[in-house]
N, C-alpha and C positions, 0 to 999 in steps of 0.2 A: 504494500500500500504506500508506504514510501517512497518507493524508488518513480511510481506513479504521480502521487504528489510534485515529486522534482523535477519529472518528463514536463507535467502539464508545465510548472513554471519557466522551464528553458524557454519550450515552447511561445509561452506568452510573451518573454521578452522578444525574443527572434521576432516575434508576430507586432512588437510595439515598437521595436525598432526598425522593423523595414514603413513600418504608419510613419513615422517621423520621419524619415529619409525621404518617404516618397515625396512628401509634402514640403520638404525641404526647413525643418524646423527644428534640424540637427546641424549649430554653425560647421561649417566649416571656411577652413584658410583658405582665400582666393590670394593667387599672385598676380604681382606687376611685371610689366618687364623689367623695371628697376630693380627687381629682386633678383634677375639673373644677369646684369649689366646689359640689357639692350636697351637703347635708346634709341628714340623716334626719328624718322626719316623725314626728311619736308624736301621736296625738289626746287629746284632753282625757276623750273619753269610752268609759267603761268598763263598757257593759250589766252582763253578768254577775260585775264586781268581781273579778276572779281576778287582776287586778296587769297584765295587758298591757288596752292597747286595743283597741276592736274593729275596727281597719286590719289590726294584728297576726293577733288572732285569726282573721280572717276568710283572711289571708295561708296563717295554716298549717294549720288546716281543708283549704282546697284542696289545699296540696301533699301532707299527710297521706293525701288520696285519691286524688290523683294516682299516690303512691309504690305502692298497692294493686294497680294496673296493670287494671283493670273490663275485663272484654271487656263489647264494644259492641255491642245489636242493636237493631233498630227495634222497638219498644213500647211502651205505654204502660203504666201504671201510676193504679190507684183513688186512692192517698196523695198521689201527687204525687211523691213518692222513689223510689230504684230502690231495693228491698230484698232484692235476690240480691244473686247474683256480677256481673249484668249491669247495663250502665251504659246512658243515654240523654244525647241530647243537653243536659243544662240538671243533670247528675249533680253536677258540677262547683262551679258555683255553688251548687247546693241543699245539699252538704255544705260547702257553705264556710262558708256563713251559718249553716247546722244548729249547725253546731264554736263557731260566735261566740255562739249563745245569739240572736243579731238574731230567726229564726222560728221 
């Protein structure tokens, strides 16, 4: 009856610590890159002049479209762009560089 007793409680913590993990309300250490000596890259050059570089620009172009959430279907497109709601394969890239002024 014991050894029953200790099963069920293993059991419950395993069961209480993946609830907290899932949920994410067990801290844990996030790192910087300053934590492993890399430090931030800024390019020299600046196509469309708007005060960030085109590393930047082109950074958040992507995620800007990313955040959009495109449902995805196989076709193609006359432009070259997806210009619906629907995304292709290379959407990604193509508004990332669109957002940088690069094409």
């Amino acid at each position: 009856m014991k050894r029953i007793i200790i099963l069920f409680f293993f059991i419950f913590l395993h069961l209480w610590y993946f609830v907290l993990s899932y949920f994410h309300l067990i801290p844990k250490r996030s790192y910087s890159n300053a934590d492993f000596g890399i430090f931030g890259y800024v390019s020299e050059v600046d196509f469309d002049q708007d005060g960030e570089d085109n590393q930047t620009d082109i950074l958040m172009g992507a995620r800007a479209y990313v955040k959009s959430k495109p449902k995805y279907q196989s076709k193609y497109y006359a432009s070259g762009f997806p210009n619906d709601e629907y995304g292709v394969c290379k959407d990604v890239v193509s508004y990332a560089f669109l957002a940088s002024f690069i094409i």
